[in-house]
C-alpha positions as a Python dict, from the first residue, in 0.01 Angstrom:
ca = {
    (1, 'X'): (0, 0, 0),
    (2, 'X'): (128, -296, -181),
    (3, 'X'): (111, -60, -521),
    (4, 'X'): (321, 209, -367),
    (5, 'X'): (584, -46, -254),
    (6, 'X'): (580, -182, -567),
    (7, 'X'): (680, 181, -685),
    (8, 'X'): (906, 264, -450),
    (9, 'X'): (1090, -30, -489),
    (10, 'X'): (1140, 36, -859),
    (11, 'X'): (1288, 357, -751),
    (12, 'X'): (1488, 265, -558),
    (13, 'X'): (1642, 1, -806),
    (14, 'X'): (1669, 275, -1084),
    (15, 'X'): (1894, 517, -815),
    (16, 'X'): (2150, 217, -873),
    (17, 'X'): (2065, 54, -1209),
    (18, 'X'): (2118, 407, -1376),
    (19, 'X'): (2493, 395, -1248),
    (20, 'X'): (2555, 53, -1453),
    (21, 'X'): (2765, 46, -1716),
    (22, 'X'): (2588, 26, -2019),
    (23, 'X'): (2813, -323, -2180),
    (24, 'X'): (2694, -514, -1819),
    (25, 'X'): (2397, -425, -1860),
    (26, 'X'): (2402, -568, -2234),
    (27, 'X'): (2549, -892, -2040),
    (28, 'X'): (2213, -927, -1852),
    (29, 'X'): (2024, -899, -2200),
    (30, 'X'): (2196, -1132, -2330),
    (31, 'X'): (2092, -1407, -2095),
    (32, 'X'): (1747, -1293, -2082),
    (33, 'X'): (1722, -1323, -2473),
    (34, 'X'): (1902, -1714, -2438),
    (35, 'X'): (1637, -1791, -2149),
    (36, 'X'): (1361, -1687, -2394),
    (37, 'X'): (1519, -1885, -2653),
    (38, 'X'): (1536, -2156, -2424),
    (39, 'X'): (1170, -2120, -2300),
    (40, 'X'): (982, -2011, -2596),
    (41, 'X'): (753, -2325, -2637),
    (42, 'X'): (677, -2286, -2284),
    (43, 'X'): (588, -1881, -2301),
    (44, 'X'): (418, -1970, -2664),
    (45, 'X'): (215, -2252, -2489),
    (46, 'X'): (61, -2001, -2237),
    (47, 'X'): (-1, -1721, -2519),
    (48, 'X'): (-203, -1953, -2619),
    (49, 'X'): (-363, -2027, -2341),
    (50, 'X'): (-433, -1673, -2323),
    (51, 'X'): (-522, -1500, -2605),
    (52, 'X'): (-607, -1776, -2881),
    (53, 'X'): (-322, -1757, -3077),
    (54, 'X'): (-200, -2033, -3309),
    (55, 'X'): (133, -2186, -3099),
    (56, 'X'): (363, -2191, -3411),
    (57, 'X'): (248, -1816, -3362),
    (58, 'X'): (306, -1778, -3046),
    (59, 'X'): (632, -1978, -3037),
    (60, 'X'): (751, -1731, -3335),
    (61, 'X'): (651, -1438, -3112),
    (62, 'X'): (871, -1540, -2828),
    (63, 'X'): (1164, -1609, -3034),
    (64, 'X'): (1124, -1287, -3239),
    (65, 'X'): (1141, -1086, -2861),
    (66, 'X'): (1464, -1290, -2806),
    (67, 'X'): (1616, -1172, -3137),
    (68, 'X'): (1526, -810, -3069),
    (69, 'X'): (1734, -849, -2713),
    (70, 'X'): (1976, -933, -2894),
    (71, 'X'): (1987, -699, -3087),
    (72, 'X'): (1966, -495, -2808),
    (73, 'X'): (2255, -704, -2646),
    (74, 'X'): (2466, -577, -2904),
    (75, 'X'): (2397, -293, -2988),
    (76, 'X'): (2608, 16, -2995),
    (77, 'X'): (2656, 230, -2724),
    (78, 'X'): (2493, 596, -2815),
    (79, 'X'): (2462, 739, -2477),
    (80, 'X'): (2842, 825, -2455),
    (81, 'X'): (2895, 1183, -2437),
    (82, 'X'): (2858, 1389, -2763),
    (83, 'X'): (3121, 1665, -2803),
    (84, 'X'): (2971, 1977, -3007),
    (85, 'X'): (3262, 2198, -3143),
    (86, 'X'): (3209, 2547, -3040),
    (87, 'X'): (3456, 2828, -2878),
    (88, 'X'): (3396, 2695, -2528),
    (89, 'X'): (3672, 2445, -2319),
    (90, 'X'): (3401, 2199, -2297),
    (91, 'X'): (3051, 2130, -2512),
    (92, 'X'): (2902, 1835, -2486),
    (93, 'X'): (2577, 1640, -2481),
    (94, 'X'): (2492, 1414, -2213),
    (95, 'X'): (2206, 1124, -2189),
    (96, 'X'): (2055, 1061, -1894),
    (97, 'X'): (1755, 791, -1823),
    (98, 'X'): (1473, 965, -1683),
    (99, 'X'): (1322, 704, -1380),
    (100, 'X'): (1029, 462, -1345),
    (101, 'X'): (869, 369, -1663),
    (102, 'X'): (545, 298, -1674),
    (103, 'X'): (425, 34, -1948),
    (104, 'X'): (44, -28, -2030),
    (105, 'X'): (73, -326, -2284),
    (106, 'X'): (-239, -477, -2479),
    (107, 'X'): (-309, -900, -2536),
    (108, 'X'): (-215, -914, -2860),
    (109, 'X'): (121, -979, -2843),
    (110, 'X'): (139, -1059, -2483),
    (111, 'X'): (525, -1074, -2503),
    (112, 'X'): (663, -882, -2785),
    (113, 'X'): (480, -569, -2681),
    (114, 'X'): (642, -597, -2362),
    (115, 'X'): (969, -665, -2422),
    (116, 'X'): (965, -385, -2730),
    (117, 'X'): (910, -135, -2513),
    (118, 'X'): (1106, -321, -2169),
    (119, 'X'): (1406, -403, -2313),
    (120, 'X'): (1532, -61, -2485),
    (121, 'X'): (1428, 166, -2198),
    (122, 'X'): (1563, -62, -1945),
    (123, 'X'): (1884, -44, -2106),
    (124, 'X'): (1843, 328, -2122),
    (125, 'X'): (1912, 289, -1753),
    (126, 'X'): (1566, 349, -1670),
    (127, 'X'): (1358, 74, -1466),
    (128, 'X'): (1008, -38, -1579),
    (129, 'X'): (655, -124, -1401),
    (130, 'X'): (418, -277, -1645),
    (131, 'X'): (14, -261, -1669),
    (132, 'X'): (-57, -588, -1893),
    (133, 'X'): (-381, -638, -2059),
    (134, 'X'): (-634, -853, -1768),
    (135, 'X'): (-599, -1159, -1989),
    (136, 'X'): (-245, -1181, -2026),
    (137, 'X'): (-123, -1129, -1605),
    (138, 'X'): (32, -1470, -1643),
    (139, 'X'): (230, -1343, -1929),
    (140, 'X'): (329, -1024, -1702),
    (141, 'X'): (439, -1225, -1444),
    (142, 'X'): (645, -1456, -1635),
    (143, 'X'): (866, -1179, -1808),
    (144, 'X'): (920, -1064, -1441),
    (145, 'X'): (1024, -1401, -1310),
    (146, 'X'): (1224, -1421, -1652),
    (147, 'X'): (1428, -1084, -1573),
    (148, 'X'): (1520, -1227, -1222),
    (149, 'X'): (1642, -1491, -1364),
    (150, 'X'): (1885, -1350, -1592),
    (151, 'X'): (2019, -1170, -1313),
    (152, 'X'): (1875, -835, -1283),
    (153, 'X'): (1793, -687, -979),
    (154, 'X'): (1484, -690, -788),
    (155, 'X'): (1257, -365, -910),
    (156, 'X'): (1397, -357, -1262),
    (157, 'X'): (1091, -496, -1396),
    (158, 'X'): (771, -540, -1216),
    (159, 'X'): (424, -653, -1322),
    (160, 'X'): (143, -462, -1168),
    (161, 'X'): (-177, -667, -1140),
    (162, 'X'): (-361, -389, -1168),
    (163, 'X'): (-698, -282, -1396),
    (164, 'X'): (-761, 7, -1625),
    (165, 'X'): (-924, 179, -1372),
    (166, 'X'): (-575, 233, -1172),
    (167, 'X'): (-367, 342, -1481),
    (168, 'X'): (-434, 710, -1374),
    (169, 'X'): (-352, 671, -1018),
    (170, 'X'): (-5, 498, -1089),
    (171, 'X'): (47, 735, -1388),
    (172, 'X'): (6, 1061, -1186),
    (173, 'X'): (250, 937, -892),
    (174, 'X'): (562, 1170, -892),
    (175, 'X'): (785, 816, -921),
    (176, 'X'): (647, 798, -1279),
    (177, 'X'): (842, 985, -1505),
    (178, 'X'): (716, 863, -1813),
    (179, 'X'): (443, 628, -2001),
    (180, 'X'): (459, 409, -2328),
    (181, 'X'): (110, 259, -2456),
    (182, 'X'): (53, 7, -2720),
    (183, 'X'): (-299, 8, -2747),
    (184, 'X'): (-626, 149, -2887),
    (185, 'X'): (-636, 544, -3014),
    (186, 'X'): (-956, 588, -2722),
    (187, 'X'): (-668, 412, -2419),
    (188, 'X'): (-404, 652, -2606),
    (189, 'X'): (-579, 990, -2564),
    (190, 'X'): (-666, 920, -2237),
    (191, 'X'): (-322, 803, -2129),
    (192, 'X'): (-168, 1116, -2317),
    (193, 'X'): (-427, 1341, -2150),
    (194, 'X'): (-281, 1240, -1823),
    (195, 'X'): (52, 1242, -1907),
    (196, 'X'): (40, 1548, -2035),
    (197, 'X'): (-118, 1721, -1756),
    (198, 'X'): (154, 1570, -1549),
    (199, 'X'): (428, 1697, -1749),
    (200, 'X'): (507, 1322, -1814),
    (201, 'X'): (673, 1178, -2143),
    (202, 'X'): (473, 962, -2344),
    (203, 'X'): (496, 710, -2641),
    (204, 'X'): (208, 582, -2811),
    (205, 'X'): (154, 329, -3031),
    (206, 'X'): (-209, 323, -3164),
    (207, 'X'): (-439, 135, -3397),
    (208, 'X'): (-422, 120, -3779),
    (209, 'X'): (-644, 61, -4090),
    (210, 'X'): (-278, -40, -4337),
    (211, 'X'): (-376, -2, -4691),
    (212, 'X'): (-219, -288, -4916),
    (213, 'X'): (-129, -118, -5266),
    (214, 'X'): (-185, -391, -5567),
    (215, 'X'): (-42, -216, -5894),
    (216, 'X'): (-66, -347, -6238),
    (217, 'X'): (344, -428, -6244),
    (218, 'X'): (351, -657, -5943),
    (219, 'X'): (378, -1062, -5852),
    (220, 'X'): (44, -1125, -5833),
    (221, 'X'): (85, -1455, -5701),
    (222, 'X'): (355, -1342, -5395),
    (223, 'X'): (144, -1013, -5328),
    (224, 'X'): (-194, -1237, -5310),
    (225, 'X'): (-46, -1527, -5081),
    (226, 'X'): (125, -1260, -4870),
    (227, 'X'): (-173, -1000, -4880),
    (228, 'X'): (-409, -1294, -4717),
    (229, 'X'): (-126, -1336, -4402),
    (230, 'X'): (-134, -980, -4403),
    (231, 'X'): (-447, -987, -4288),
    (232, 'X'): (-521, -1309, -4108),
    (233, 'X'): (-198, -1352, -3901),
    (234, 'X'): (-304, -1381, -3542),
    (235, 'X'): (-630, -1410, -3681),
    (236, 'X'): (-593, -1015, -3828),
    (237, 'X'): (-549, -903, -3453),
    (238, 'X'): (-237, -678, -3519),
    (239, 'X'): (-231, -306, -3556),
    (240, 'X'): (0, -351, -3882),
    (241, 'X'): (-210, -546, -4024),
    (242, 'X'): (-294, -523, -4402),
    (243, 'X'): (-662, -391, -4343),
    (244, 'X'): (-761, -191, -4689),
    (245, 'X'): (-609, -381, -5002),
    (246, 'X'): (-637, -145, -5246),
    (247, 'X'): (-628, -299, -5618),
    (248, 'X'): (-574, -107, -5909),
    (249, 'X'): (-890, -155, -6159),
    (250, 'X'): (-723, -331, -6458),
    (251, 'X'): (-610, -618, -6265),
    (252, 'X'): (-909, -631, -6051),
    (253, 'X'): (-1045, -970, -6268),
    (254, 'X'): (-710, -1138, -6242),
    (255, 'X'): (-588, -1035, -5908),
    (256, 'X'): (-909, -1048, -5714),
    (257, 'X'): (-961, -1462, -5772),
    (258, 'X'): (-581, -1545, -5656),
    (259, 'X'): (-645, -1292, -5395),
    (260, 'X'): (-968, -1489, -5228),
    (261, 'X'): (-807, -1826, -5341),
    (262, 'X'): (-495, -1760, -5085),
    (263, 'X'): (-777, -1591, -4818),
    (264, 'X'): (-1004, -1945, -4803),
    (265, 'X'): (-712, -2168, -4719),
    (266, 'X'): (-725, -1999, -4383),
    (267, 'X'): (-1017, -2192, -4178),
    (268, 'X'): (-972, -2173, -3821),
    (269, 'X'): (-848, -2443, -3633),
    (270, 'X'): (-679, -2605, -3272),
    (271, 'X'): (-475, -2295, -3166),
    (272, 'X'): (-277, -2551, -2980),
    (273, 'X'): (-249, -2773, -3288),
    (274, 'X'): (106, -2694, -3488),
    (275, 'X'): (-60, -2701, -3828),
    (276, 'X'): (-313, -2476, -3731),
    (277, 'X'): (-261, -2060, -3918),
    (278, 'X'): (-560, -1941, -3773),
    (279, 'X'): (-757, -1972, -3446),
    (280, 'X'): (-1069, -1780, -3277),
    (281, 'X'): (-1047, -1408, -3135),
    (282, 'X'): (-879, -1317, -2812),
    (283, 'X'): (-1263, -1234, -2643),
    (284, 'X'): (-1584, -1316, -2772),
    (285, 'X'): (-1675, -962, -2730),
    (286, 'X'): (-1411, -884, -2934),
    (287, 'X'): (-1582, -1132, -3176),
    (288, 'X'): (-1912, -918, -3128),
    (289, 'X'): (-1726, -558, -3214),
    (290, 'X'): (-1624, -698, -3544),
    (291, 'X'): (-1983, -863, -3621),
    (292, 'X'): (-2114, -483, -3594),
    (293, 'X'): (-1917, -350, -3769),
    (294, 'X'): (-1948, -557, -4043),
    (295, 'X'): (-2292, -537, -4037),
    (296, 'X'): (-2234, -149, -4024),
    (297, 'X'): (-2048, -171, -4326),
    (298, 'X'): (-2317, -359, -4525),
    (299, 'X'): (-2550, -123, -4443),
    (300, 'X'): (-2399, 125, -4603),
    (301, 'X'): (-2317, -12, -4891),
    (302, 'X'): (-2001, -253, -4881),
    (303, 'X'): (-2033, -569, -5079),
    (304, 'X'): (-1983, -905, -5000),
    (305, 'X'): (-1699, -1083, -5168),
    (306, 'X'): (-1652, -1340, -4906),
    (307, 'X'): (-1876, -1376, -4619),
    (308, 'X'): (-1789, -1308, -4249),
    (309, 'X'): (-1942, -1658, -4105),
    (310, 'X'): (-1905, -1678, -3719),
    (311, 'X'): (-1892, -2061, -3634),
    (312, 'X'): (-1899, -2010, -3289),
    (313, 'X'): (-1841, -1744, -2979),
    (314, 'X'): (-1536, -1635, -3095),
    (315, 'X'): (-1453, -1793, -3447),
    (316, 'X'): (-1527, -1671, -3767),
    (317, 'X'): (-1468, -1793, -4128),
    (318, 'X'): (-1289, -1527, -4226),
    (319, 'X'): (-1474, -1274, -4488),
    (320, 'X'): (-1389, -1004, -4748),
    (321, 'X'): (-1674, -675, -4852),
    (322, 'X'): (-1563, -426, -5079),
    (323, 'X'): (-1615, -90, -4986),
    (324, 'X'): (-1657, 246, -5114),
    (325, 'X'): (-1562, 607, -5034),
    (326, 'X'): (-1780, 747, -4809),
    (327, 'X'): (-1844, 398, -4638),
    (328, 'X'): (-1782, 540, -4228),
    (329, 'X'): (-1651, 195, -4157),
    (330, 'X'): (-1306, 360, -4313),
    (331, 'X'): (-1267, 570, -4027),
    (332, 'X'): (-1272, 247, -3795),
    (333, 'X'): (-1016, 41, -3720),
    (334, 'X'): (-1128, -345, -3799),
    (335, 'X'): (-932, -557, -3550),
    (336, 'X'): (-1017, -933, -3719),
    (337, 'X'): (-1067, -1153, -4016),
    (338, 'X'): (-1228, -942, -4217),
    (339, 'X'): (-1043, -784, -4493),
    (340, 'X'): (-1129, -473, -4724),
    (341, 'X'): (-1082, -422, -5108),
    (342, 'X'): (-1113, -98, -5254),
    (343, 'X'): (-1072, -13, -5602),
    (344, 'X'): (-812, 268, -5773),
    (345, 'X'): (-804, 362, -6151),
    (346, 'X'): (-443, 466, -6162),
    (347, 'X'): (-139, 536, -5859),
    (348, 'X'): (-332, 892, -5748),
    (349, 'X'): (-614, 751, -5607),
    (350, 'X'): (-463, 479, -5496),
    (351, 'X'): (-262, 733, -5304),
    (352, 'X'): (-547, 929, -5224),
    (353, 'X'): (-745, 674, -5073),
    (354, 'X'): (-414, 500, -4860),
    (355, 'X'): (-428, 860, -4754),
    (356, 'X'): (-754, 922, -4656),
    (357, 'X'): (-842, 768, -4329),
    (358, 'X'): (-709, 889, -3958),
    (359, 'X'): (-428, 675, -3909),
    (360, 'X'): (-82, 629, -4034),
    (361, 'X'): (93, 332, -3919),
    (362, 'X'): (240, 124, -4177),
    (363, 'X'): (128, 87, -4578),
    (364, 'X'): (280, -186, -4840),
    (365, 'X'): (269, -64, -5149),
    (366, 'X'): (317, -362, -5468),
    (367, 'X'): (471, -241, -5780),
    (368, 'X'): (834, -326, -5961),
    (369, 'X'): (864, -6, -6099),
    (370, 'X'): (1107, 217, -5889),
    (371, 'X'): (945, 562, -6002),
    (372, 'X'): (618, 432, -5889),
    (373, 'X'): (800, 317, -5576),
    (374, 'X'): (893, 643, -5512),
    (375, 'X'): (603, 790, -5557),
    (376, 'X'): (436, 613, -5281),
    (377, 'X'): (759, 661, -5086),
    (378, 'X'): (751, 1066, -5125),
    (379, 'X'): (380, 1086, -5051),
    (380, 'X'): (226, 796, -4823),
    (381, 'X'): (137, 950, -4471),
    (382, 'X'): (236, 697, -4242),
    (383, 'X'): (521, 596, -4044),
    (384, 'X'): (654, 258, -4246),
    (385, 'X'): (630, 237, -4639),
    (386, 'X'): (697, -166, -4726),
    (387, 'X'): (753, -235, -5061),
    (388, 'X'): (610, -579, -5206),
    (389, 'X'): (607, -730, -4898),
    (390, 'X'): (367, -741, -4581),
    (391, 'X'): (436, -489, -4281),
    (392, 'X'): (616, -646, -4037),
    (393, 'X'): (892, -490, -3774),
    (394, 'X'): (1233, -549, -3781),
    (395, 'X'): (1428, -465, -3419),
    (396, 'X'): (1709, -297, -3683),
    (397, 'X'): (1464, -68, -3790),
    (398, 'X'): (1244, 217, -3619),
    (399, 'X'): (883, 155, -3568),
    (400, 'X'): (591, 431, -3477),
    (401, 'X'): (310, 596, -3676),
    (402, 'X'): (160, 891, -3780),
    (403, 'X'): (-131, 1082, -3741),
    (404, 'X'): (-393, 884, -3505),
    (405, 'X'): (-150, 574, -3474),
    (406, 'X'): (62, 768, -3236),
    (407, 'X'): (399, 934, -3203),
    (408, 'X'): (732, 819, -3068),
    (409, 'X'): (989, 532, -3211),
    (410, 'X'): (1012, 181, -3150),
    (411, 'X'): (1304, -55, -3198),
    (412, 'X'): (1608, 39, -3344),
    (413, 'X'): (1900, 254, -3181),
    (414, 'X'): (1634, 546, -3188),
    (415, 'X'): (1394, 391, -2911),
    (416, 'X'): (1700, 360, -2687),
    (417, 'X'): (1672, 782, -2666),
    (418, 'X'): (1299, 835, -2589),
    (419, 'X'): (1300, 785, -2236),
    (420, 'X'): (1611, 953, -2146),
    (421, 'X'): (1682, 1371, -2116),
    (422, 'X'): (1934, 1524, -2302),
    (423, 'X'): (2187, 1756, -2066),
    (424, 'X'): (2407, 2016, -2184),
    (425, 'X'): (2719, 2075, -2046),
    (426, 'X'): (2912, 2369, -2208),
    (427, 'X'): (3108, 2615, -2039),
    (428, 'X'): (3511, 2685, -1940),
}
């Protein structure tokens, strides 16, 4: 019973919230981003806590949620009525937010993942109910407190404390009109699947295997110090992640040796120790996953460049194999301090094996040659192309994937339209 109040209280609050102007709504935004501001040593503290994460990391995770409200906070408003010229008196498009928004959110970024879905589709004029990973209900119940304190009303946000097991249940009441996942590709088809049968919206953001594109014309020394935080930030827990660092063959000798020189400086530390750019894994059987596959990938044939060395439960010094094609541990998505190097004679294999794996999320491609840029550009399947720098998301700038990493945008204007229905009104 205390679910379905939960629920119908969040109705409720939408029947009025969708009626707010959009620029007071933007007022409430902006206080919430100043009271994360405000608070972000606190909220970065109990990341922490949570999840293992390095507190300068954490700290930089809750002030990079209070920029993107900002953004938010300011952002134009595209959900004024579109007139279409045609020969009736009136033709126009009209936005309208679509209800109670259910949110299933994973640990890793215990408040950005929130608030990157939250924030947009709450300003839609929708109102959200949230399914946080188990570890991170503190951090669910602090963004709640956090919207009541800027001043929006009770039912706007809600944290469900609520397992896995209860997803389908909340997901298949009528008050749920639609569902955005962060999460595993396994959680996203089965979130989908019931969504779908449902006639229910969904948005899913899914794992990735990001290939990291060394050609012979780049900064070696800027791509190998930012390849290595490519993979080891939040201890290589992100699904953006540089995963596959794919080095063209003539630079291989040269590269290679900068490459593991930037990779060894990370050794992991005191998460809760400012100096500290790498901690344990979220779970110890988290810890365990990786440790098989890594094994798994040895025993069919990967090479060792630099050892995966657990040093305790859920710490590992972090390790490097080189693998081939064929090698099924491609397929997988390796969620940890372990890094892969592949090798391509020239930019069409290194295409073709960026290419050749399920997912399509986000690929960084090194090379100052614009033509080659382009090339990669034109042809990489997956939803963000960086170019000699690390993925990373920008608020400014749509986020989503392709094939097995999902469908639907992030950030940006474009994430303020996925959870709304488009109305035509035309007529005389």
């Amino acid at each position: 019973m205390i679910l379905e109040n939960k629920l119908a209280k969040s109705q409720k609050a939408f029947e009025t919230w969708k009626l707010v102007p959009f620029t007071e709504k933007q007022k409430l935004l902006k206080k919430l981003a100043n009271l994360l501001e405000k608070n972000a040593a606190k909220f970065g503290k109990n990341i922490t806590h949570e999840m293992n994460k390095p507190i300068s990391q954490s700290i930089a995770e809750v002030e990079k949620s209070a920029l993107m409200t900002n953004y938010y906070a300011n952002a134009e408003n595209c959900f004024k009525p579109e007139k279409i010229q045609t020969e009736f008196r009136v033709s126009e498009i009209h936005y309208v937010a679509k209800g109670v928004i259910l949110g299933v959110m994973p640990w890793n970024f215990p408040f950005w993942q929130v608030l990157r879905f939250a924030v947009p589709a709450i300003l839609a004029g929708n109102t959200v109910v949230l399914k946080h990973a188990s570890i991170c209900f503190k951090s669910g119940n602090m963004i709640e407190k956090l919207f009541l304190e800027a001043g929006f009303p009770k039912g706007i946000f809600t944290n469900l404390e609520i397992g896995h097991a209860d997803v389908k249940k909340v997901l298949e009441n009528p008050i749920i009109k639609g569902v955005s996942l962060t999460g595993s590709e396994k959680a996203g088809a089965e979130v989908a699947s019931i969504a779908g049968k449902n006639i229910k919206k969904s948005l899913l953001e899914l794992g990735g295997s990001d290939a990291f594109i060394v050609l012979d014309d780049s900064d070696f020394k800027k791509a190998a110090k930012s390849g290595a935080k490519a993979r080891l930030q939040n201890c290589g827990q992100a699904c953006n992640a540089g995963k596959r660092f794919i080095i063209q063959k003539n630079i291989e000798k040269e590269f290679l040796p900068m490459f593991i020189n930037e990779y060894e400086k990370y050794i992991p530390g005191n998460p809760l120790k400012k100096e500290t750019i790498i901690s344990g894994m979220a779970r110890p059987d988290l810890a365990d996953e990786l440790e098989k596959q890594y094994k798994k990938a040895i025993k069919y044939g990967a090479e060792i460049i630099l050892p995966l060395e657990r040093i305790s439960k859920n710490e590992f010094m972090p390790g490097i194999i080189k693998v081939k094609v064929g090698n099924p541990i491609l397929q997988e998505e390796l969620f940890g301090p372990l890094g892969m190097v592949m090798i391509a004679k020239n930019d069409d294999e290194a295409l073709k094996l960026a290419n050749d794996i399920p997912f399509g999320l986000s690929n960084s491609v090194w090379t100052k040659d614009k033509k080659r840029q382009q090339f990669f550009i034109e042809n990489l399947d997956s939803g963000t192309v960086s170019l000699n720098k690390e993925s990373s998301s920008d608020p400014r700038l749509p986020f989503g994937g392709a094939k097995s990493s999902g469908y639907g945008t992030e950030l940006s204007l474009l994430a303020l339209k996925e959870f709304v229905n488009v109305k035509t009104i035309v007529g005389n």
